[in-house]
N, C-alpha and C positions, 0 to 999 in steps of 0.2 A: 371632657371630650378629648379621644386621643386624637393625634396630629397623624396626617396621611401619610402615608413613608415616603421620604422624597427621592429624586432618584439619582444616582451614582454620579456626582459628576465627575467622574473618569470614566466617559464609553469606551468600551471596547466592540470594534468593528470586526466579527470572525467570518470568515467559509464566505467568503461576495464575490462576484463577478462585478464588476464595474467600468461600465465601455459606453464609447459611443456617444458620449459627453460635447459639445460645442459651448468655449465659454467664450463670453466677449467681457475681460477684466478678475477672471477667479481662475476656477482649474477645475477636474473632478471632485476632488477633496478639500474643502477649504474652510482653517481654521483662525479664528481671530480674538487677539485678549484672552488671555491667558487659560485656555482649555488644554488638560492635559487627557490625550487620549493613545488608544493601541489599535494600532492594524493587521492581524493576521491570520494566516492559512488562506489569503485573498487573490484575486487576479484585478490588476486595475490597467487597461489594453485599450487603445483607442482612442485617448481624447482629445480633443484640440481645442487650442486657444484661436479667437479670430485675429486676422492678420494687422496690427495696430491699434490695439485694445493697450490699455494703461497695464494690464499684469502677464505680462507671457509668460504663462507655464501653463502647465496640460493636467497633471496630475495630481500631487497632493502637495499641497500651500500653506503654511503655517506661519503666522504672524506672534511675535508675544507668548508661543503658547509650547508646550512639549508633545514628542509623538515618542510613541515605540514603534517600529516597523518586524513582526517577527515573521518569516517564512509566506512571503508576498512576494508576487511577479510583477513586476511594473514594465510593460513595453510599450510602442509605437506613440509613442506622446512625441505633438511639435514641440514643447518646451518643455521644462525642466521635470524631469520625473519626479524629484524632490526638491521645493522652494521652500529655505526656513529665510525666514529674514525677523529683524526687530528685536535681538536676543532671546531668539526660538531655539531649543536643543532638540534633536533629535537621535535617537538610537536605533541602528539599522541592523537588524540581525539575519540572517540565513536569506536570504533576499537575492532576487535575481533583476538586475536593470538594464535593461536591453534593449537597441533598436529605438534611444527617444534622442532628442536635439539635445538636451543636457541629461545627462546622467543626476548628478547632487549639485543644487547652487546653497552657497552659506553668504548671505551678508548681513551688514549691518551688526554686529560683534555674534551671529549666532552661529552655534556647534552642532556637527551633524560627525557621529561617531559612527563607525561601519564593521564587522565584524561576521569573516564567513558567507561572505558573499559576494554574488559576481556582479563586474561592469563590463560589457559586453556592447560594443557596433552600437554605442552610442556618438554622434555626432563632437562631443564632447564630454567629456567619463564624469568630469567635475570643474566647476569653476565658484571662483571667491572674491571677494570684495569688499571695502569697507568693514574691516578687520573681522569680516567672517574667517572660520575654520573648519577644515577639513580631516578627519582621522581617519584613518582605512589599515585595518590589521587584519589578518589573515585570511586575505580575499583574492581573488583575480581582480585584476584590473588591466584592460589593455590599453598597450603603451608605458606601461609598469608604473609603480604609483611607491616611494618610500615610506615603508611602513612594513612591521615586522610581522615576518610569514607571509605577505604578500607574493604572488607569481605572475608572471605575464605568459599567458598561455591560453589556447584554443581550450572553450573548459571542453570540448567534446560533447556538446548536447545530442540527446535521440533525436531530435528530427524540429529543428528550430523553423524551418521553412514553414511547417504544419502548426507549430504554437504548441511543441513539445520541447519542455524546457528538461526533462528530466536526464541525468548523466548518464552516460553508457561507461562499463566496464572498464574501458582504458581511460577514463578521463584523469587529468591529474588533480581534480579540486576533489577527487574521492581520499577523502581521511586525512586532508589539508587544515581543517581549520581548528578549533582552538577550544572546546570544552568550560576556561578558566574566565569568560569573559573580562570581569575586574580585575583579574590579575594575584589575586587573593592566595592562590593556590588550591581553589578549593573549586569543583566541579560548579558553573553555574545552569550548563545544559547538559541533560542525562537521558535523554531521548535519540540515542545516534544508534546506528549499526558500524562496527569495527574498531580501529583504534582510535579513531578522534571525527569530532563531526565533519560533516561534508561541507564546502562551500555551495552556497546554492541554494533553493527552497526549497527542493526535495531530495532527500537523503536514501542514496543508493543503495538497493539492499538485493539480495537474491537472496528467496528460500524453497525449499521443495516443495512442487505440486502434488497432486493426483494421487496421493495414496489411499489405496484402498484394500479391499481386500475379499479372499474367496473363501468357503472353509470345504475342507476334503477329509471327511470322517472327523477323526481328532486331530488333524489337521488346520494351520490355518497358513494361507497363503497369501504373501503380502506382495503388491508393485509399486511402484510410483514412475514420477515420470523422471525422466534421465535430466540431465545436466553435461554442459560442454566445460570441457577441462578440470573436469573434479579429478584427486586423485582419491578418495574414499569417502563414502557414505559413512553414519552413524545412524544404527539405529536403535532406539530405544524402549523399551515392553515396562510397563511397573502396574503394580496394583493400586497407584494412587494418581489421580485423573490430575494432580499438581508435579509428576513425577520428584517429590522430594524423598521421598522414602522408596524402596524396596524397590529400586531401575537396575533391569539387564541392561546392558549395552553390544552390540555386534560390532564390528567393522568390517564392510563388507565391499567389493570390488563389483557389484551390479546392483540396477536398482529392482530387486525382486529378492526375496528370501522366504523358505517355508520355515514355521514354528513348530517342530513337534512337542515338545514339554508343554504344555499347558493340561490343569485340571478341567473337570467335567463344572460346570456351575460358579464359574468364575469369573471378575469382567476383568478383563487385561485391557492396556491403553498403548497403543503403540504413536509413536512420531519418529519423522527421521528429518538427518541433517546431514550436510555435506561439507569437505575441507577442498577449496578452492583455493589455488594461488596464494598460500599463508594465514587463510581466514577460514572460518566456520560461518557457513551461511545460516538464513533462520531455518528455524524449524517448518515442518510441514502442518497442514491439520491433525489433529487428533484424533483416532478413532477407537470406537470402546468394539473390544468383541467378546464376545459369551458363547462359550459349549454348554449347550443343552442336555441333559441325558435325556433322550426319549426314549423309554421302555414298550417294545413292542410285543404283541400277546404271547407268540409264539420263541420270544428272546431272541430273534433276530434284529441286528440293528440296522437293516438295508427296509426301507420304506416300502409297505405293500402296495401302496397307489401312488400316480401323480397328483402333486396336491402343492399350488403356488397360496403364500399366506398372504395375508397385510401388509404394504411396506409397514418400515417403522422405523423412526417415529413417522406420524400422518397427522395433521401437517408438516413440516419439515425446511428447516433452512440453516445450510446450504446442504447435510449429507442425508441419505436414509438409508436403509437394506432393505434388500430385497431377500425374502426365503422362497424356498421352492426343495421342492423334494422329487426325488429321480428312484422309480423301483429296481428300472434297470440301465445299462447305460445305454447313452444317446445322444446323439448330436443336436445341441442346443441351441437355441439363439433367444435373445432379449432383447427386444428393441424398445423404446420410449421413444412416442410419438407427443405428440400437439394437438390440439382439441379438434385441430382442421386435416388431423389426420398425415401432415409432414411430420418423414423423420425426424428426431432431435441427434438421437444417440445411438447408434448399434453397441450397445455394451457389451454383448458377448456372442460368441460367435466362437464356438466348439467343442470338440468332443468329449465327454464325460463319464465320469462311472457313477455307480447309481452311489446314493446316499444323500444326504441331509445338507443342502447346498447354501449358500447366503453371499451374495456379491452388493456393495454402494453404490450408488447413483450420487452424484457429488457437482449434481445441478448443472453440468456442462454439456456441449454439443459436442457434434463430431470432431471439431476444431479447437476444442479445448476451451471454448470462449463459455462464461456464464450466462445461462439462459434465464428469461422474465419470470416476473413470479407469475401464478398460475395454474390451471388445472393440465394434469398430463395423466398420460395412457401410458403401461406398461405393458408389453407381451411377451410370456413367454413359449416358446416353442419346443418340444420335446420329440422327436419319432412325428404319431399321428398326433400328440396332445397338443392342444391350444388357448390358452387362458389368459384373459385380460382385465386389470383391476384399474383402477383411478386413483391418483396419489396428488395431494397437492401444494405446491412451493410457498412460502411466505416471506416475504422481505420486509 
């Protein structure tokens, strides 16, 4: 008879909200005798201990046992965000401590290691005791804290009032902290955007939105959406959906450019990228596009009727195209609506010459914001022509 598989004992804790907690002697998190466990990509916001209970702290408590802490927010806690006691080690990575009565308590001979993260408008950043120990490298700390690469500085969060921890542009914990953890030399974290990880849980990146695109005969007509203080786009076409082989590259001064080169029956993939302030941001989405040859009886290649296709792909998430075909030219319009008949998106909206037309839908509203999955209405408008299909979102 085989034996039931037992189960991990190293949990690891990922993707939690954890709030709202009232302990009378524990915390939110509480661990005892020698459990080795991980915490991250989490929010742990809210908890309180009652007022003269035998254990104040709020948060996560560790007796005897080990934690990893990796890219986890810990705020508004009455007591200590992080309690190791009893010769508990913990490891605090990418981590954001903010807003609680103790930031890190260590007693009782136990180590709590900190790396790339911030302590922030906590009552008290860290306290120790009973030959507990404290290590904080290359993090914010206010009030400055000695330890190497550390700063004392406003990290600059987007909007901490609201319980937006993420960095804005000028902060200075962007490309502050430290890739090498152990000290090794050797890359322990390889998941950053620019030259070195960010302090903080989340790691600041800008990359291009909204490209999309139109095709005009053998034509293809590419946009996206702009960026403040770039000094040049990249952008890129290849015949390989990995761009490793066979990539054009442009550099270009707007975000818009037409392709004339391209063959009839070919899928090209385009993405673009931007060089801001001494970096290259991320890439945008990808989009594939294909010249058709369509052969018409009489060898003209201007389209004898109006005639809107399929989007495609159908179903779809997040882009599709839309085809449509124009005999003559005409001023156009494409709206996608909602099942209750509100606009979503006026997607297009002018004048045309006739031929073999194809514009994305790339699941957003007017406002640029991502809309629900779901069923939706396309229409388009030509002259006197009016046609509408159903396409629908999956997530």
């Amino acid at each position: 008879m085989s034996e039931l598989p037992r189960p991990d004992p190293r949990p690891v804790l990922d993707e939690l909200i954890i709030m709202g907690n009232t302990s009378n002697g524990g915390s939110a998190i509480y661990s005892y005798t020698g459990i080795t466990f991980t915490i991250k990509n989490s929010e742990i916001k809210n908890n309180y201990y009652v007022p003269d209970s035998p254990i104040n702290n709020s948060g996560i408590a560790i007796f005897f046992s080990t934690l990893t802490v990796d890219r986890v927010l810990i705020r508004e806690s009455n007591g200590a965000a992080i309690d190791a006691k009893y010769g508990s080690n913990a490891m605090v990575i990418n981590s954001v401590i903010v807003n609680n009565e103790i930031g890190l308590e260590a007693s009782n001979s136990s180590l709590i290691n900190v790396y790339n993260s911030i302590l922030y408008h906590n009552t008290f950043e860290s306290y120790v005791y009973e030959d507990g120990l404290i290590q904080i490298n290359y993090s914010t700390v206010e009030g400055g804290y000695n330890g190497e690469g550390n700063i004392d500085a406003d990290p600059i969060f987007t909007d901490a009032e609201n319980g937006d921890f993420t960095l804005q542009s000028t902060s200075p914990c962007i490309d502050a902290g430290t890739a090498d953890i152990d000290g090794d030399g050797n890359e322990d974290i390889t998941n950053y955007f620019g030259t070195a990880p960010d302090m903080g849980a989340y790691e600041f990146y800008i990359a291009i939105t909204g490209l999309q695109y139109t095709i005009e005969n053998a034509s293809v007509n590419l946009e996206w959406d702009s960026i403040e203080n770039f000094q040049y786009y990249k952008l890129e076409r290849s015949t390989d959906s990995l761009f490793i082989t066979d990539v054009e590259t442009n550099y270009l001064q707007y975000n818009n450019y037409t392709d004339n080169d391209l063959e009839f029956n070919t899928e090209y993939f385009y993405r673009v990228s931007a060089y801001v302030s001494g970096f290259w941001t991320d890439y945008s989405n990808v989009i594939s596009v294909t010249l058709e040859w369509v052969g018409i009886a009489d060898g003209d290649e201007i389209p004898t009727v109006y005639k809107v296709h399929q989007n495609h792909p159908n179903p779809f998430n997040p882009v599709t195209a839309l085809r449509y075909e124009l005999p003559q030219d005409a001023m156009v319009n494409i709206t996608i609506y909602d099942m209750i008949g509100r606009v979503v998106n006026n997607l297009v909206n002018s004048q045309q010459t006739a031929g073999f037309k194809s514009i994305q839908w790339n699941a957003t509203n007017n406002a640029g914001q991502p809309v629900s999955a779901g069923l939706y209405l396309y229409t388009i408008q030509a002259g006197e022509f009016r046609q509408t299909k159903k396409m629908v979102l999956l997530k």
